[in-house]
C-alpha positions as CSV (number, residue, x, y, z in Angstrom):
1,X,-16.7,15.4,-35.5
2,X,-15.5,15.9,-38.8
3,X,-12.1,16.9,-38.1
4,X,-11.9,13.6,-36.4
5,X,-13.3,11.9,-39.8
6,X,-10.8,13.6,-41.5
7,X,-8.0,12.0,-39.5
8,X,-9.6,8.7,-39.6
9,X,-9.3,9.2,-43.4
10,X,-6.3,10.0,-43.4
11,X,-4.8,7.2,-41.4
12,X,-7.3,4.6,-43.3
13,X,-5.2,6.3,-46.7
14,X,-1.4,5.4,-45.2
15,X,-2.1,2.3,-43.6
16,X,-4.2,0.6,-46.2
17,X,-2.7,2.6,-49.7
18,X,-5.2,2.7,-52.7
19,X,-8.6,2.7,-51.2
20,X,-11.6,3.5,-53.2
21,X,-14.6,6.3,-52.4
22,X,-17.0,3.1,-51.6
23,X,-14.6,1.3,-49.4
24,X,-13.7,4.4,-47.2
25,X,-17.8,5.1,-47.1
26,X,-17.6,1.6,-45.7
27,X,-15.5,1.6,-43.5
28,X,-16.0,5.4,-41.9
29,X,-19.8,4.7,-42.1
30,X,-20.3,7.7,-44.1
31,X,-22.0,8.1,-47.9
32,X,-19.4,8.6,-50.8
33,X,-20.3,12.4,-51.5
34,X,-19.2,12.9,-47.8
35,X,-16.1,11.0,-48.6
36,X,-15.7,13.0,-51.9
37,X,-15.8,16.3,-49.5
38,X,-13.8,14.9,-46.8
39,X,-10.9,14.4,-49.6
40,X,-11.0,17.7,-51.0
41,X,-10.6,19.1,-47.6
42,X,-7.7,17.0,-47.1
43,X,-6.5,18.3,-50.5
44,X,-6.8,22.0,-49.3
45,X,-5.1,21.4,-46.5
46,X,-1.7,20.1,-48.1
47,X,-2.1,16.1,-47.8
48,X,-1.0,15.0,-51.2
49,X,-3.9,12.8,-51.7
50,X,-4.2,11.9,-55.1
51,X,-7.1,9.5,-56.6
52,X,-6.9,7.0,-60.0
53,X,-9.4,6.6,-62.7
54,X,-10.4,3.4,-63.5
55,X,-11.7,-0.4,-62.4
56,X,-8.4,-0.6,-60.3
57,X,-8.8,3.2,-59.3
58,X,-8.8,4.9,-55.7
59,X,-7.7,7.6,-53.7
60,X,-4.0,7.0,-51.9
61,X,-1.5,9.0,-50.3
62,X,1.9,10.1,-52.6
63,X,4.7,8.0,-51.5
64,X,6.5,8.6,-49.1
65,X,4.0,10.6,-46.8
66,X,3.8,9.2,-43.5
67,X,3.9,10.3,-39.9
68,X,6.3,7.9,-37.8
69,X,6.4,6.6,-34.6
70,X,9.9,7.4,-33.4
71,X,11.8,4.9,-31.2
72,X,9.5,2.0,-31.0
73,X,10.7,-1.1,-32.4
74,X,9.2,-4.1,-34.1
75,X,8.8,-5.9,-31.1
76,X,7.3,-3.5,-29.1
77,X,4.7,-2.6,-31.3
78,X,4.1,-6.7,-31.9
79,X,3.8,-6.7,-27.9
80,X,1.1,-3.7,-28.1
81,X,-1.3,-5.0,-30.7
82,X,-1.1,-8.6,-28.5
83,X,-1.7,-6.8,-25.4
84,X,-5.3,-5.2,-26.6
85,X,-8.4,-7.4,-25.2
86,X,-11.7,-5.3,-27.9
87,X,-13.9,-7.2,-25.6
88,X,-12.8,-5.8,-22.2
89,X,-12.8,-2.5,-23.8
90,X,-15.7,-3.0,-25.3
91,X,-17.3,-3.1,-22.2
92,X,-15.4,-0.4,-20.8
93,X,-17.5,1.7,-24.1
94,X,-14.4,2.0,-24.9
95,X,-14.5,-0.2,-28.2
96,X,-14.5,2.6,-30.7
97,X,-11.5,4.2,-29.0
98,X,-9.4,1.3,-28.8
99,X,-10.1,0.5,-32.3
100,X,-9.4,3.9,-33.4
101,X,-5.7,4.0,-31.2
102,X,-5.0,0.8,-33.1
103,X,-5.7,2.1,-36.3
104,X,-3.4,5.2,-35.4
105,X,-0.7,3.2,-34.2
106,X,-0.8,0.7,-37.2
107,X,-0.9,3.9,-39.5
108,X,2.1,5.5,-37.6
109,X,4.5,2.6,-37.7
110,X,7.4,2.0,-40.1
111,X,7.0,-0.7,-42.7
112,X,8.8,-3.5,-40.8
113,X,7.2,-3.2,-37.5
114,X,3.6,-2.1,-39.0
115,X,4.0,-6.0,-40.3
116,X,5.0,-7.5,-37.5
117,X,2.7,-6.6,-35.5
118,X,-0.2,-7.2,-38.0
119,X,1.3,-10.3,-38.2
120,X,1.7,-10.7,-34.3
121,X,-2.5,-9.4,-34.5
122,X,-3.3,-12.3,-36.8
123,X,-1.6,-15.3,-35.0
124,X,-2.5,-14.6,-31.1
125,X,-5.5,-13.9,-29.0
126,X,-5.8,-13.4,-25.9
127,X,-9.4,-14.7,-24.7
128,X,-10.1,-13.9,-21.1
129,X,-13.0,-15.9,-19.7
130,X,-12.1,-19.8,-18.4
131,X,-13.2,-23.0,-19.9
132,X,-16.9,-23.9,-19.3
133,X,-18.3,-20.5,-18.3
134,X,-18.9,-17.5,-20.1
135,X,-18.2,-13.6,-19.5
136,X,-20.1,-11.8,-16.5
137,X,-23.5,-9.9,-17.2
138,X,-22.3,-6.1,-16.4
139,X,-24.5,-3.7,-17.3
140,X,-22.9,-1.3,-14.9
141,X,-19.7,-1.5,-16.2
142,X,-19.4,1.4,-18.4
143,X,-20.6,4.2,-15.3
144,X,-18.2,2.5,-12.6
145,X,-15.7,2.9,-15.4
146,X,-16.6,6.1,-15.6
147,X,-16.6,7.3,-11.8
148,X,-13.8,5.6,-11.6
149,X,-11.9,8.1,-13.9
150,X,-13.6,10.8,-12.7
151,X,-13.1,9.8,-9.4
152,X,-16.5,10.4,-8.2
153,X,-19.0,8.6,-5.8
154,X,-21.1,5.9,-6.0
155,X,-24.5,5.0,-4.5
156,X,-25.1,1.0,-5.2
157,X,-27.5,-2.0,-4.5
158,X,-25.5,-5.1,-4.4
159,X,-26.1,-8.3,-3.8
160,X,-23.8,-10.3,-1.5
161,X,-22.8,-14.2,-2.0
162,X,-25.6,-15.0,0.3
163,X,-28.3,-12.9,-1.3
164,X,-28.6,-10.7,0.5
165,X,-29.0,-7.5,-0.6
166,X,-26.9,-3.9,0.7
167,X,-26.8,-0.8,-0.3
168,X,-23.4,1.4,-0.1
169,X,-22.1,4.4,-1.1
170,X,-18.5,3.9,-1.9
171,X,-15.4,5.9,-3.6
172,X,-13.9,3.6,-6.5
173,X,-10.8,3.7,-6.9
174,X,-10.4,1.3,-9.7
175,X,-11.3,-1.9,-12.0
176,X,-9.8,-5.4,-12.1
177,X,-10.5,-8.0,-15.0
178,X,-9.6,-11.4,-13.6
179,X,-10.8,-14.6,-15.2
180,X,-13.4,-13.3,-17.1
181,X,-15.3,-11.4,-14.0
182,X,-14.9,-7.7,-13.2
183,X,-14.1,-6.7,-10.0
184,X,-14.3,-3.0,-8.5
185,X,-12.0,-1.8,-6.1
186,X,-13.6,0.5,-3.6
187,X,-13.6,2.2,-0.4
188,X,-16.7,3.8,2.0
189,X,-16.2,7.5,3.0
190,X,-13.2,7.0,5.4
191,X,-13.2,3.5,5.3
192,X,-10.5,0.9,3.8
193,X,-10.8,-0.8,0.6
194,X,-12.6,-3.8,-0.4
195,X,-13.4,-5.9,-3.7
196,X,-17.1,-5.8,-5.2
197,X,-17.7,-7.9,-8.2
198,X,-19.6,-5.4,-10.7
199,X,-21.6,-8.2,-12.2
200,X,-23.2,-8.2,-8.8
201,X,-24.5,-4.4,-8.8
202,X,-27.9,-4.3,-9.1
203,X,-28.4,-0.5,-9.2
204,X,-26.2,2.2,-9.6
205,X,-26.1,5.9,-9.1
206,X,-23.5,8.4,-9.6
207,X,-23.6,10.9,-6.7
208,X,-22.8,14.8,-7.2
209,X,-19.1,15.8,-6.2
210,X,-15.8,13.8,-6.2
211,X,-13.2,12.2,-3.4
212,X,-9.7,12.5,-3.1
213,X,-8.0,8.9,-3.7
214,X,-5.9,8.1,-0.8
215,X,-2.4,9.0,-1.0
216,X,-0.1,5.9,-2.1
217,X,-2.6,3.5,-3.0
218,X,-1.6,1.4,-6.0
219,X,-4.3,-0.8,-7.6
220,X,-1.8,-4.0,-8.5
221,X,-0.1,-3.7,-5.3
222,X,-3.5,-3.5,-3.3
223,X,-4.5,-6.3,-6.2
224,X,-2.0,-8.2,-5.6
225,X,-2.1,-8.4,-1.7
226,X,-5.6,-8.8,-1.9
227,X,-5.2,-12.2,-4.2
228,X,-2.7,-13.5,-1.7
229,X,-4.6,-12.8,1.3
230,X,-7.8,-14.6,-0.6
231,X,-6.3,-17.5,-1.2
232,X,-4.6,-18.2,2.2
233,X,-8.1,-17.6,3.6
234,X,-10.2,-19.9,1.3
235,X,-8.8,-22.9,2.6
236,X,-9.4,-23.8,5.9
237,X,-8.4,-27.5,6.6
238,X,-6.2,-30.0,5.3
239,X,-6.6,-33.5,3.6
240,X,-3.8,-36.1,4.0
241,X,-3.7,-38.2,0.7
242,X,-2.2,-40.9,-1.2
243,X,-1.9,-40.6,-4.9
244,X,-1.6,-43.0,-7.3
245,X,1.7,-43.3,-9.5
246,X,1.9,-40.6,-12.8
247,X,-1.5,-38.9,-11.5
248,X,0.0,-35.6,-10.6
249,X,-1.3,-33.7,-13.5
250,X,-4.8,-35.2,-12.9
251,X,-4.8,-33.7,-9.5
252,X,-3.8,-30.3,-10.3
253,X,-6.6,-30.3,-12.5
254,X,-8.7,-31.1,-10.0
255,X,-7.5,-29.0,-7.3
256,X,-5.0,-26.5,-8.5
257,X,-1.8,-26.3,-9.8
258,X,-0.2,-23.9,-7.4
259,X,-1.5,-26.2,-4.3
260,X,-0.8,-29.7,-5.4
261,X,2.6,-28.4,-6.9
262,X,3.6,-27.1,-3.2
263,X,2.2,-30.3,-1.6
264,X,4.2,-32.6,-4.0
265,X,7.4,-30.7,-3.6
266,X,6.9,-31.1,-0.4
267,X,5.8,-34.9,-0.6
268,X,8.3,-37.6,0.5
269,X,9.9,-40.6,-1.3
270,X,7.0,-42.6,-2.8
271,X,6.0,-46.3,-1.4
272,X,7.3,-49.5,-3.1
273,X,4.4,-49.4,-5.1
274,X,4.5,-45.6,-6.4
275,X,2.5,-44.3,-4.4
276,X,2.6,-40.6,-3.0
277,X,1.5,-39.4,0.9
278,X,0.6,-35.5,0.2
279,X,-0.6,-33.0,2.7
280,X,-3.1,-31.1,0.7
281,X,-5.1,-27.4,1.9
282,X,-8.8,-27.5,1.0
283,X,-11.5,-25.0,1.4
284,X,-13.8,-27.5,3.4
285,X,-13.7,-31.0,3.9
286,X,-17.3,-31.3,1.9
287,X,-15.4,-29.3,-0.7
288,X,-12.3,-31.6,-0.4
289,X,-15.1,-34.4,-1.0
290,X,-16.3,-33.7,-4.0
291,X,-13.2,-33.0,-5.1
292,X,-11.5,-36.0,-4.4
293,X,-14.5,-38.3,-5.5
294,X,-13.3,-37.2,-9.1
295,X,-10.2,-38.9,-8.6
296,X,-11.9,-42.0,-8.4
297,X,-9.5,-44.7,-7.1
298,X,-6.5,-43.0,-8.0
299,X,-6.5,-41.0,-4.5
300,X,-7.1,-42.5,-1.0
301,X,-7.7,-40.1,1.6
302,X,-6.2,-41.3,5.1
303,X,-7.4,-38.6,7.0
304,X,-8.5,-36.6,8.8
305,X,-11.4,-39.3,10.0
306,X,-13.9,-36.8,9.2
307,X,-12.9,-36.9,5.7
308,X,-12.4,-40.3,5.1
309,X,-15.8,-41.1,6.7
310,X,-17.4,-38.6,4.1
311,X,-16.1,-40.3,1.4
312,X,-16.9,-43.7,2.6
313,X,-20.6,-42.8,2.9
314,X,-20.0,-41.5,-0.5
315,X,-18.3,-44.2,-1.8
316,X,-21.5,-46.6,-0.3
317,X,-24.1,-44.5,-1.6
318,X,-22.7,-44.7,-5.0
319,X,-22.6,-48.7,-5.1
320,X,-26.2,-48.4,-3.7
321,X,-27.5,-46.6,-6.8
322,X,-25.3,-48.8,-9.3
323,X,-25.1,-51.8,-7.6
């Protein structure tokens, strides 16, 4: 424990210069006659730590005492310090970690890249969740983290989209952070992999003994196929459409960028009057409804009948209730 203290004081003293016995108390969470001993043992063991009488006073390192970081350049450590998400980590329990590799990495840098990427720190954030929903509840987080490192069972309640409530014993094999949600890559005793989200665990136990990962399994590749796979199965009909003129953008917002950019690349000449035919994929056709009815009368759906009678009963309901 205090070994690591002493190296947290150590890097505090390079990356910060003059700091004073209060400040490092502050920040290491420790009282000043601690920090007092902590220097002295820095002393004794050759760091040329040196302190200042006075107002403007402090402990600081002699100059030119520094450990480097050999071979990484000003960008790379700019694209480090962007790359760390404290929340995900945080919920990892890995917070104090992460903050502590930071702080050894800023500390270890030469001057020019040690300001870029404070700089790099203090102009971008990378903030995970969506628009108009916050970050999942995951209490379990932290212990399928965990068995995920250690590579060792799990015996879990979950609750599926309908409710319903299973319990498995599964081998994760990793963790996925997409949109906000985590998701836990996992596999029954023999069995293939599948996605659970964790916010979804309701109880959780780790089970004695560890598996073997399967041999040339790659989380992004199985990610990635998985994504893919998702989104060719989610929707399940098509809607033929026609948009009004300069209300592209409005329909990717409302249905996706990636499926209304393939459906108007796709799309042919518009009609003398601007308007576009699209062949659009939706999940449903109540889905496609609903979605749609936020166009408002910038999209007319031509078919298939089905459709189009939904929102004509739509359409007649709402002039019922405004008149």
């Amino acid at each position: 424990m205090r070994a690591s203290r002493l190296l947290s004081l150590l890097l505090l003293l390079q990356t910060r210069g003059r700091m004073t016995a209060s400040e490092i108390a502050d920040e290491l969470e420790v009282s000043v006659r601690t920090v007092y001993r902590d220097v002295e043992a820095l002393s004794a063991a050759g760091v040329p730590v040196y302190s200042d009488r006075g107002p403007a006073g402090g402990y600081q390192l002699l100059d030119g005492y520094r450990t480097r970081l050999n071979g990484l350049t000003a960008e790379e450590a700019s694209a480090l310090f962007l790359a760390g998400l404290p929340g995900p980590a945080a919920e990892l329990g890995l917070g104090e970690f992460a903050a502590n590799a930071e702080l050894k990495l800023l500390a270890a840098l030469p001057p020019e890249p040690r300001s870029q990427a404070a700089s790099m720190r203090e102009r971008f954030l990378l903030d995970v969740p969506g628009w108009y929903r916050s970050a999942d509840d995951v209490p379990h987080l932290s212990e399928v983290a965990e068995a995920v490192w250690d590579q060792r069972p799990l015996h879990m309640t979950y609750r599926r989209w309908g409710k319903q409530e299973v319990d498995r014993v599964i081998h994760p094999y990793g963790l996925v952070l997409k949109g906000g949600s985590w998701y836990l890559v996992a596999a029954p005793p023999g069995g293939s992999p599948r996605t659970y989200r964790v916010a979804r665990i309701l109880t959780l136990e780790t089970m004695p003994g560890r598996f073997a990962r399967p041999a040339g399994f790659e989380l992004a590749t199985f990610w990635r196929e998985y994504a893919q796979e998702f989104r060719e199965r989610m929707y399940t009909a098509e809607a033929v459409i026609k948009l009004a003129p300069g209300r592209g953008d409005l329909l990717a917002y409302t249905m996706g960028a990636d499926v209304v950019g393939a459906a108007l690349a796709a799309a042919g000449e518009p009609d003398p009057e601007g308007w576009l035919t699209l062949t659009v994929p939706v999940e449903s056709l109540t889905h496609a409804r609903w979605l749609l009815l936020r166009m408002g009368a910038d999209v007319e759906v031509l078919g298939p009948p089905e459709l189009r009678t939904l929102m004509s009963e739509a359409v007649t309901d709402l002039a019922k209730l405004y008149g």
